[in-house]
Steps between C-alpha positions, in 0.01 A plus 500: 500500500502362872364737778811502698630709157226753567530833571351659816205739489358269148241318490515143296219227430625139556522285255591185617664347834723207412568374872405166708180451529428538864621832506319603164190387690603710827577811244118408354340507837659894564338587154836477303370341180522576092428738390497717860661870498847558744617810639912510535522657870863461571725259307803542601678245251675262766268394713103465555279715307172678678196561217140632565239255348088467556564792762811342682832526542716174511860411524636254251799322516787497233369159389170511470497834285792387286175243359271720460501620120331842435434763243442871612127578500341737272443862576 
């Protein structure tokens, strides 16, 4: 499944983040990597998403979490 089909308050691990390559390595330099665990905040199914990740909360566009493939993490 793709983040932006999360649901909020759930954490996921990434998987894999099929997206160009510059902005893979800008997600990289925030700590957004394989294998790293997500915290839904809000999604609000329209627009950007906001997640909690390595102790910070971000806002990700539609785009960018529509390429992020996930799994929900183990209890």
């Amino acid at each position: 499944m793709t983040l932006k089909q999360g649901r909020n308050n759930t954490t996921y691990q990434i998987l894999s983040i099929n997206i160009d390559l510059k902005l893979e390595r800008r997600l990289e330099a925030l700590g957004l990597t394989e294998g790293t665990l997500i915290t839904i905040l809000n999604n609000d199914k329209k627009g950007a998403l906001t997640a909690k990740f390595r102790g910070t909360r971000f806002a990700l566009g539609k785009r960018i979490a529509d390429n992020i493939e996930v799994k929900e993490a183990d209890a």
